[in-house]
Biopython code that builds the backbone (N, CA, C, O; Angstrom):
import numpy as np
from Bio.PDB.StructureBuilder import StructureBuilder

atoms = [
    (1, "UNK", "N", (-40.218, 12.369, -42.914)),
    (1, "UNK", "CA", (-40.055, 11.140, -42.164)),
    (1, "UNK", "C", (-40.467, 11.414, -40.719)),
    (1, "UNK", "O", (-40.283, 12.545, -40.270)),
    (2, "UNK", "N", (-41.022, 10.440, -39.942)),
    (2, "UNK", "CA", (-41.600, 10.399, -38.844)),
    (2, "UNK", "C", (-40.814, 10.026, -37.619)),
    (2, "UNK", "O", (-40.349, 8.906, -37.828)),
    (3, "UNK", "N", (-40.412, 10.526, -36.272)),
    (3, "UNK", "CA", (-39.822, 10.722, -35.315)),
    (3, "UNK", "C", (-39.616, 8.397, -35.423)),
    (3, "UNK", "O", (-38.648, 7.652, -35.574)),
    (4, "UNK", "N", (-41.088, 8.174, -35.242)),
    (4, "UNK", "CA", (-40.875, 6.628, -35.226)),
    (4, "UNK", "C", (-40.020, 6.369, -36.509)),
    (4, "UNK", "O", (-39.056, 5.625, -36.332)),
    (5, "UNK", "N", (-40.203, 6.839, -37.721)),
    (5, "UNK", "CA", (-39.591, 6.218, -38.847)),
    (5, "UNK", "C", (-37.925, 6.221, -38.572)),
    (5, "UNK", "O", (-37.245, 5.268, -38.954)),
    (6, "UNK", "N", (-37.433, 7.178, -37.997)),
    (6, "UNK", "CA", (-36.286, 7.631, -38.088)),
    (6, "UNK", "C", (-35.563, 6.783, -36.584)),
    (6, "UNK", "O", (-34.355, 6.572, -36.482)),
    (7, "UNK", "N", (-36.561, 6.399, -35.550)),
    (7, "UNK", "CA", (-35.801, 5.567, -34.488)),
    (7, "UNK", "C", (-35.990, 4.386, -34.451)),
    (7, "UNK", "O", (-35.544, 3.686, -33.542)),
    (8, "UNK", "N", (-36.818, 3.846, -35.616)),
    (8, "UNK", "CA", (-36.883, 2.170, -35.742)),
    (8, "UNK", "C", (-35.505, 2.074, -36.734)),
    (8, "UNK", "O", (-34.978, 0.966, -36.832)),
    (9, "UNK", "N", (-35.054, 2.954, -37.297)),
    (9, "UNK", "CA", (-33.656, 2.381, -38.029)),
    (9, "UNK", "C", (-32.343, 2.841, -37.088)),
    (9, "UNK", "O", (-31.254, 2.763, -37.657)),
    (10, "UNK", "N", (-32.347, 3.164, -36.141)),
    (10, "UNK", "CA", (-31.426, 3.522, -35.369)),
    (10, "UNK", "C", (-31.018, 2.532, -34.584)),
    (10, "UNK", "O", (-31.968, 1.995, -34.014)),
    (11, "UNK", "N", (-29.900, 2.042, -34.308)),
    (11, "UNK", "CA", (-29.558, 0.842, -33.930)),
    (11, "UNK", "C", (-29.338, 1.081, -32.225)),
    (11, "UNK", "O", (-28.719, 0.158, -31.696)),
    (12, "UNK", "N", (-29.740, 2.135, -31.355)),
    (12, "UNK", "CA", (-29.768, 2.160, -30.405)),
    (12, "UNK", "C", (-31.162, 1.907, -29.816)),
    (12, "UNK", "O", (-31.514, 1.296, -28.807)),
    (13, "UNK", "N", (-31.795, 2.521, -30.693)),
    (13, "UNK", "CA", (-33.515, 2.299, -30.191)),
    (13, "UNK", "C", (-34.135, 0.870, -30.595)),
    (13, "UNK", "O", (-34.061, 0.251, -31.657)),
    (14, "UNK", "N", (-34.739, 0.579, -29.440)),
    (14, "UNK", "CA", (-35.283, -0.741, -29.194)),
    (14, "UNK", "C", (-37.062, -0.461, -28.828)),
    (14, "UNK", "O", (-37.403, -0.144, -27.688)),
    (15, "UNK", "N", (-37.914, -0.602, -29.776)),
    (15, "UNK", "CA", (-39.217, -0.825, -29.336)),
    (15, "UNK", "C", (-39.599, -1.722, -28.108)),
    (15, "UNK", "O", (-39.324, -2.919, -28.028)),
    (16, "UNK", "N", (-40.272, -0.987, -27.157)),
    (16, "UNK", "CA", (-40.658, -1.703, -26.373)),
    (16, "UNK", "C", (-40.102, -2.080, -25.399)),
    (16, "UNK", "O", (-40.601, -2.642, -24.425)),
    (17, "UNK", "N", (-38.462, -1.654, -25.683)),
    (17, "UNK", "CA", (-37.080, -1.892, -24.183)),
    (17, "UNK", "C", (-38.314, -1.136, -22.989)),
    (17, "UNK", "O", (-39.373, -0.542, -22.789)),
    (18, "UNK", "N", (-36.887, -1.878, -22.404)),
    (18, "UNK", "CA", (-36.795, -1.252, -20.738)),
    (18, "UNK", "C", (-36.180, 0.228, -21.053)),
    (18, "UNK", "O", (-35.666, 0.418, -22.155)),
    (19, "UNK", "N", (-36.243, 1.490, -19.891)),
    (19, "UNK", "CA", (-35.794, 2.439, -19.354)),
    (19, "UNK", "C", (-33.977, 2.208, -19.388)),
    (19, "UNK", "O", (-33.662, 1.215, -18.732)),
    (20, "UNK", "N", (-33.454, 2.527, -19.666)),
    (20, "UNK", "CA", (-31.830, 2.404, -19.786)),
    (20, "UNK", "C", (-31.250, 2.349, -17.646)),
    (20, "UNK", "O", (-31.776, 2.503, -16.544)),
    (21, "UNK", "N", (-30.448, 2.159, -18.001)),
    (21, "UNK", "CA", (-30.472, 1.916, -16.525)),
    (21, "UNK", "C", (-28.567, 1.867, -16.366)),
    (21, "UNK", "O", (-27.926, 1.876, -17.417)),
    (22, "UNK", "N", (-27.915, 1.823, -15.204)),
    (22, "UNK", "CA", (-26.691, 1.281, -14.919)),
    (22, "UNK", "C", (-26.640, -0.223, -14.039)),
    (22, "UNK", "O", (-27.266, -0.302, -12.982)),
    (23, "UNK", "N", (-25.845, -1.405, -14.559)),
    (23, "UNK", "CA", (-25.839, -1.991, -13.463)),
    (23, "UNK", "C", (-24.253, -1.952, -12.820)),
    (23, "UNK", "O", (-23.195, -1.388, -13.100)),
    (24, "UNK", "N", (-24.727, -2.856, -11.838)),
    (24, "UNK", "CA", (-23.063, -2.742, -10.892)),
    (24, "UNK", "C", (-22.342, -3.520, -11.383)),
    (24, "UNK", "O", (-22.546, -4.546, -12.031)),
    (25, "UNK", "N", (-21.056, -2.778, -10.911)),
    (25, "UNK", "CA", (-20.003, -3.670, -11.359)),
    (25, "UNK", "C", (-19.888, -4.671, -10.321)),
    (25, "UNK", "O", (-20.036, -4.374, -9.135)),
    (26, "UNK", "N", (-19.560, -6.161, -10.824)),
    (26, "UNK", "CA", (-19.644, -7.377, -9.779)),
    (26, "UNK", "C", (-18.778, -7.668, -9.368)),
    (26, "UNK", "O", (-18.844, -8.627, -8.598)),
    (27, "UNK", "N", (-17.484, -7.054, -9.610)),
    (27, "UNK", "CA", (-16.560, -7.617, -9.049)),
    (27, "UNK", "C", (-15.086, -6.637, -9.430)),
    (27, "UNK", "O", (-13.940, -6.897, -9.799)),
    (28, "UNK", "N", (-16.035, -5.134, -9.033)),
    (28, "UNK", "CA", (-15.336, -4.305, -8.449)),
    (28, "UNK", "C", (-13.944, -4.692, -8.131)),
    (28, "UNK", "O", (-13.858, -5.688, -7.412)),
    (29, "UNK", "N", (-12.178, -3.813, -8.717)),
    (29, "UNK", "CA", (-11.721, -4.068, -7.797)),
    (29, "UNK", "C", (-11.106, -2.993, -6.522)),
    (29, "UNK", "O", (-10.961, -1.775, -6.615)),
    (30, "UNK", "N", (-10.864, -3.703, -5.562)),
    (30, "UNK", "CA", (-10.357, -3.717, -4.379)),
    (30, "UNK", "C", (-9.035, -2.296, -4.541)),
    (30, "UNK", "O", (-9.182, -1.186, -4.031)),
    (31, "UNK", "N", (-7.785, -2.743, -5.391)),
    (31, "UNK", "CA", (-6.907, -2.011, -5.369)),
    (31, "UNK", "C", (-7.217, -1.002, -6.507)),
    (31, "UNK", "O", (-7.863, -1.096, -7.551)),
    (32, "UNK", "N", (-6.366, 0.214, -5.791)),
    (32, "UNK", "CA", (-6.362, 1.418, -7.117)),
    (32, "UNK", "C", (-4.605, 1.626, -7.268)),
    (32, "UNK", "O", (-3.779, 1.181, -6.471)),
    (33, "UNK", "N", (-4.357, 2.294, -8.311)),
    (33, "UNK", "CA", (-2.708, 2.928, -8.998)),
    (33, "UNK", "C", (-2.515, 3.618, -7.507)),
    (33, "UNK", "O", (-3.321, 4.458, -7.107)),
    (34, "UNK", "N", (-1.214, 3.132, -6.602)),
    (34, "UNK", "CA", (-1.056, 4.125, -5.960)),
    (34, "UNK", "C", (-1.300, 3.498, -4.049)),
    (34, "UNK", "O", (-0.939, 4.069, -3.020)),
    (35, "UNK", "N", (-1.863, 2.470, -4.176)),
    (35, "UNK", "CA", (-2.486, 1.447, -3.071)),
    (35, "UNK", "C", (-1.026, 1.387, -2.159)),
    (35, "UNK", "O", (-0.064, 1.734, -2.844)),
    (36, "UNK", "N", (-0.786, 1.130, -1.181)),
    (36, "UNK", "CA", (0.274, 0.796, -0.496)),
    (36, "UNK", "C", (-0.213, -0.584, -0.036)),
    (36, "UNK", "O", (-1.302, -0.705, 0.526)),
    (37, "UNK", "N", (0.733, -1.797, -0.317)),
    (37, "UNK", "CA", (0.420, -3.031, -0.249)),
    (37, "UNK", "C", (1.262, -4.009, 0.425)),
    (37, "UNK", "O", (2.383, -3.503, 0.364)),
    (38, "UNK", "N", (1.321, -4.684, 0.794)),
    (38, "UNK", "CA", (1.891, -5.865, 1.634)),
    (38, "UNK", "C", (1.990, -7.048, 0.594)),
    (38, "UNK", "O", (0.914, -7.645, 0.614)),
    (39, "UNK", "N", (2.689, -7.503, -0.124)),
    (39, "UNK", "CA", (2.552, -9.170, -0.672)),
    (39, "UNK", "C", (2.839, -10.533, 0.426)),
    (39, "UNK", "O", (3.865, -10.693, 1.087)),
    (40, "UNK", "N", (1.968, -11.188, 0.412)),
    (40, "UNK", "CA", (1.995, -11.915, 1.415)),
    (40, "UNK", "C", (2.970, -13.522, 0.716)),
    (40, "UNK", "O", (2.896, -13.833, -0.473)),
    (41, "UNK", "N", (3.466, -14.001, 1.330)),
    (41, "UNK", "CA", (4.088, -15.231, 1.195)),
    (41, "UNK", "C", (3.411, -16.337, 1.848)),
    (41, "UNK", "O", (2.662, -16.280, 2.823)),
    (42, "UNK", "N", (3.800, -17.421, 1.134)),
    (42, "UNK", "CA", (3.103, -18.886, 1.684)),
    (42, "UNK", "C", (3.308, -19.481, 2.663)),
    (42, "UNK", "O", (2.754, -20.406, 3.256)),
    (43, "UNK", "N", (4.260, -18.812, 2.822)),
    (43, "UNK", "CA", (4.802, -19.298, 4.995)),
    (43, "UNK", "C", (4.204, -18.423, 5.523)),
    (43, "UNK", "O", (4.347, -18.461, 6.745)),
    (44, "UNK", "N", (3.445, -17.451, 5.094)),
    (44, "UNK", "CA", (2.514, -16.257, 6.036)),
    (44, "UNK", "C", (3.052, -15.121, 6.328)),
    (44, "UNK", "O", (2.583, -14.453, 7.250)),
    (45, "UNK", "N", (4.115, -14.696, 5.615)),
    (45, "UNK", "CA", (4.949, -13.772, 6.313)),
    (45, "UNK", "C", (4.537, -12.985, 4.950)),
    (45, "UNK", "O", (3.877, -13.437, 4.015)),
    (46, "UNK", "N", (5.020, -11.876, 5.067)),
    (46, "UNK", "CA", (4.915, -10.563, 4.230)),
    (46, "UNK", "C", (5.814, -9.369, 4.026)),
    (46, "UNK", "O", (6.188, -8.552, 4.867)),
    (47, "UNK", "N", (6.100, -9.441, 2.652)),
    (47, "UNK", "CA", (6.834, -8.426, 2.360)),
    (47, "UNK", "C", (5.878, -6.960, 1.761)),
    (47, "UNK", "O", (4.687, -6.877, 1.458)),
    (48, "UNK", "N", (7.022, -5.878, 1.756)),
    (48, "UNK", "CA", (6.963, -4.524, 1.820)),
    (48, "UNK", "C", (6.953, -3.209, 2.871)),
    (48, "UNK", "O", (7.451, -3.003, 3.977)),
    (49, "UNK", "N", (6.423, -2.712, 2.279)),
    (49, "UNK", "CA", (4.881, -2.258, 1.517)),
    (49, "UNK", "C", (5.156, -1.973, 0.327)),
    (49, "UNK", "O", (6.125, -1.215, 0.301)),
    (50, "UNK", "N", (4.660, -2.284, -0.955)),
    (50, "UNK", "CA", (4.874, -2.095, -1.944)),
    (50, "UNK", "C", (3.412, -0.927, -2.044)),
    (50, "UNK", "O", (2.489, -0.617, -1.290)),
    (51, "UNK", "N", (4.118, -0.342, -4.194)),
    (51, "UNK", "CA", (2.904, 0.499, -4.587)),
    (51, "UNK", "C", (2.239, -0.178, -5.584)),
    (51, "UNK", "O", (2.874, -0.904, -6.348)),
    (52, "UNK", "N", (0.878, -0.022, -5.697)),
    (52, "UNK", "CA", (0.553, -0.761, -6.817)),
    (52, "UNK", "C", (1.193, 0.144, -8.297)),
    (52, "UNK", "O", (1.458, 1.343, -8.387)),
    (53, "UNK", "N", (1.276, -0.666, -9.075)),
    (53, "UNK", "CA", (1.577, 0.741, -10.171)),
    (53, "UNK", "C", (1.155, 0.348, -11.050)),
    (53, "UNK", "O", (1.830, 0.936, -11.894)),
    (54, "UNK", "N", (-0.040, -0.739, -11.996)),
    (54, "UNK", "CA", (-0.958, -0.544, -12.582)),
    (54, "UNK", "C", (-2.046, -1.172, -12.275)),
    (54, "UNK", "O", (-1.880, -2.234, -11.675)),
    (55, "UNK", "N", (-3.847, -0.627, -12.651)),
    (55, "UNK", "CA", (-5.009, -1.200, -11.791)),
    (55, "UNK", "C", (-4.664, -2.655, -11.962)),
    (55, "UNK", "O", (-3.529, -2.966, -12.324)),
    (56, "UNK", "N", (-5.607, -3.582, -11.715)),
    (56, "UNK", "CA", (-5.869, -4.875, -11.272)),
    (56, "UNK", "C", (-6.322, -5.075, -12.995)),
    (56, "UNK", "O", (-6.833, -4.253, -13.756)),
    (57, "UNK", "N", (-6.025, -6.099, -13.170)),
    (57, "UNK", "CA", (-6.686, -6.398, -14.950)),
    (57, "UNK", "C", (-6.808, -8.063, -14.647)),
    (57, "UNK", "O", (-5.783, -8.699, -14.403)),
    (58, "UNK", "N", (-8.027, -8.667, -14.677)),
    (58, "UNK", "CA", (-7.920, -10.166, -14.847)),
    (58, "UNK", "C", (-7.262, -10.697, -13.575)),
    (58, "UNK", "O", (-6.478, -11.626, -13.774)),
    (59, "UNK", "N", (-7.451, -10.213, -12.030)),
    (59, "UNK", "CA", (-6.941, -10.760, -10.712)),
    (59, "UNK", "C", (-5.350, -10.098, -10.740)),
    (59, "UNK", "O", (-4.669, -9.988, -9.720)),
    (60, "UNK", "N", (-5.035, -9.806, -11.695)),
    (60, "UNK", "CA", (-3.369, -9.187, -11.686)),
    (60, "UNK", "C", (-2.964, -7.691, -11.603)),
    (60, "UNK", "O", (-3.428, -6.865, -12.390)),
    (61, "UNK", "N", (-2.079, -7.369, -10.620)),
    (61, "UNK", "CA", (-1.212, -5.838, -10.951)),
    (61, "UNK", "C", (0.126, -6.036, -11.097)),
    (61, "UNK", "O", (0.690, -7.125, -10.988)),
    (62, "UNK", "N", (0.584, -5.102, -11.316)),
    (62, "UNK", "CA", (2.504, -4.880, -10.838)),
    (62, "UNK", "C", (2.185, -3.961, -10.108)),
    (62, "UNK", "O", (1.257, -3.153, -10.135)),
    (63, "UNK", "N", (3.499, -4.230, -9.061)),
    (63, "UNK", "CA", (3.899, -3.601, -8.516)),
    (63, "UNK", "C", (5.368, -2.452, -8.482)),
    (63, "UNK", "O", (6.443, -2.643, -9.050)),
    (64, "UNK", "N", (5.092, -1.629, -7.889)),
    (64, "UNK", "CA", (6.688, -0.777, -7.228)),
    (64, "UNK", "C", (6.581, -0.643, -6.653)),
    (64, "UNK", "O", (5.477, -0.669, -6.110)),
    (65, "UNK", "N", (7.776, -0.312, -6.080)),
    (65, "UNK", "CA", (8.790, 0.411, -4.849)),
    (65, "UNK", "C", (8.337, 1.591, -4.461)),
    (65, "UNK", "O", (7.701, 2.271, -5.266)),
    (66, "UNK", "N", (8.596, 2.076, -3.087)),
    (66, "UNK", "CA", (8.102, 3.285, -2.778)),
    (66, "UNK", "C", (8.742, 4.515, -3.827)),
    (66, "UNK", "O", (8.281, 5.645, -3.989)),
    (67, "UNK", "N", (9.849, 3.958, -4.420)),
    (67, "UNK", "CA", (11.005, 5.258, -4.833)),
    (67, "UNK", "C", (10.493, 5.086, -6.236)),
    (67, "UNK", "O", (10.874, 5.970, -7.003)),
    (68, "UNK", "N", (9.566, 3.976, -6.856)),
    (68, "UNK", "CA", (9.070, 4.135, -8.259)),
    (68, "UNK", "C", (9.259, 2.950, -9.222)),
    (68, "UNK", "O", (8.435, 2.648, -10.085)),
    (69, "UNK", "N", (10.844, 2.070, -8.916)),
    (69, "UNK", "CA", (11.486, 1.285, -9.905)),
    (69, "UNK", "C", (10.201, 0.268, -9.165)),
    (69, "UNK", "O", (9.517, 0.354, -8.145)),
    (70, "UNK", "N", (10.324, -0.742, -10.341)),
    (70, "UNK", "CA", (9.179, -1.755, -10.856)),
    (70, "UNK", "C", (9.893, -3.037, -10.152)),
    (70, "UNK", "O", (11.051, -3.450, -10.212)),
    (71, "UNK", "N", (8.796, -3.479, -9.494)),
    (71, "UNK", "CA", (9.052, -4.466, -8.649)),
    (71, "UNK", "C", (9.260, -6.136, -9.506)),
    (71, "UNK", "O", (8.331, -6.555, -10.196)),
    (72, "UNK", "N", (10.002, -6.603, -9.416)),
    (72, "UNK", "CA", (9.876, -7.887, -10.096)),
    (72, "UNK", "C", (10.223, -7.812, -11.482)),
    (72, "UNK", "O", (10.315, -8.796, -12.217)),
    (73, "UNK", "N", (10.451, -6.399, -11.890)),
    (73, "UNK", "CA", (10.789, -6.361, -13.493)),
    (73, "UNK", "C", (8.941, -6.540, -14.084)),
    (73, "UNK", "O", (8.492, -7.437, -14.798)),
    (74, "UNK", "N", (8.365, -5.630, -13.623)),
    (74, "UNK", "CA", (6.714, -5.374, -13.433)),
    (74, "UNK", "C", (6.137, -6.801, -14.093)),
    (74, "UNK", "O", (5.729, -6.908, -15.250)),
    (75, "UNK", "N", (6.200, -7.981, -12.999)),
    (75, "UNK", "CA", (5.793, -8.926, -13.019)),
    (75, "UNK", "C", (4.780, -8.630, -12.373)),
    (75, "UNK", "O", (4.764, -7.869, -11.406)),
    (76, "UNK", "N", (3.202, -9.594, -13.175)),
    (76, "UNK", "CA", (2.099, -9.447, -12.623)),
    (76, "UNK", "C", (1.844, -10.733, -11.142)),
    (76, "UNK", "O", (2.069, -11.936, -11.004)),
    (77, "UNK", "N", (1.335, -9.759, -10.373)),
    (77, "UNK", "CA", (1.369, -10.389, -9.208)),
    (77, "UNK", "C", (-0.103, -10.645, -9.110)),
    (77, "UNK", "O", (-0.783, -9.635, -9.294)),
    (78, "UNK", "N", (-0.825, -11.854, -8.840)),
    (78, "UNK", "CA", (-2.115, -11.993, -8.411)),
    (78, "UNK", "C", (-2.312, -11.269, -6.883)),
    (78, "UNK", "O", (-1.653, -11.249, -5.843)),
    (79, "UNK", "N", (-3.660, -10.658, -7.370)),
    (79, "UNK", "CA", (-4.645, -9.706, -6.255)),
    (79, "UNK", "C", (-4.864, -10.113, -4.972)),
    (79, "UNK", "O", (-4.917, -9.429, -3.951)),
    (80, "UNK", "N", (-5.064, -12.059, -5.211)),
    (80, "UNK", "CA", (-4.955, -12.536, -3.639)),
    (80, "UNK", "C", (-4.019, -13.081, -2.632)),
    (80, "UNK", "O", (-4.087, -13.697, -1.568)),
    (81, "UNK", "N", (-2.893, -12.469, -3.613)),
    (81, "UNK", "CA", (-1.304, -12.395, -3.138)),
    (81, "UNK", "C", (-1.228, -11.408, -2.269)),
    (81, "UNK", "O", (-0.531, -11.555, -1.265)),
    (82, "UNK", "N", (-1.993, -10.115, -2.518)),
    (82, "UNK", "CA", (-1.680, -8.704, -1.414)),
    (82, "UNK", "C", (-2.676, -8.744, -0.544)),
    (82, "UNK", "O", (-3.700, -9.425, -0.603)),
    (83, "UNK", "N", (-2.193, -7.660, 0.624)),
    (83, "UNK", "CA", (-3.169, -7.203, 1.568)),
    (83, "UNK", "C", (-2.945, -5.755, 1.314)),
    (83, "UNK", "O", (-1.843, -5.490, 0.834)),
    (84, "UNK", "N", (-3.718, -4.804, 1.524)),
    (84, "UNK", "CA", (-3.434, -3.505, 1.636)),
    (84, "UNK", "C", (-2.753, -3.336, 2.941)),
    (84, "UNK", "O", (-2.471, -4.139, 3.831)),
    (85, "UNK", "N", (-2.556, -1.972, 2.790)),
    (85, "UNK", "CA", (-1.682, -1.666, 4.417)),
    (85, "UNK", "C", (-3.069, -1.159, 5.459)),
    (85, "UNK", "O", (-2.880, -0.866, 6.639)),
]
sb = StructureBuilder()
sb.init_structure("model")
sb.init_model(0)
sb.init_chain("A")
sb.init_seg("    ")
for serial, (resi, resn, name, xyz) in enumerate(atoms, 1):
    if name == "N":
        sb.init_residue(resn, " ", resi, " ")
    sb.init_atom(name, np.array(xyz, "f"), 0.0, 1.0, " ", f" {name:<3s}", serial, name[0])
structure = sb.get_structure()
């Protein structure tokens, strides 16, 4: 069998593709596990500093406490709720 015979049945190889490539991520986020954060309130004022304590999934993290226990009973808090410190 022939190098072509054997990569036209391969479900990665594409005749005629493009060069493989990376693209960017678009919408990167902002916070990482570990972030020291501010949650901001709707009167403008702000509590903490909280920690983030899991990444961002879908605009959302939980948070903790500097000492570890789970903030809110690790209620997900939207991303454009915090500021970093």
């Amino acid at each position: 069998m022939s190098d072509d015979q054997q990569k036209n049945g391969s479900p990665e190889y594409t005749p005629g593709g493009k060069r493989p490539f990376v693209s960017t991520y678009d919408n990167a986020p902002s916070l990482k596990v570990g972030d020291s954060v501010y949650l901001l309130n709707t009167d403008g004022s702000r509590e903490g500093p909280y920690l983030v304590a899991t990444a961002p999934v879908s605009g959302q993290c939980t948070l903790c406490y500097t000492n570890g226990s789970p903030f809110r009973n690790n209620a997900g808090i939207d991303v454009d709720e915090l500021e970093a410190c």
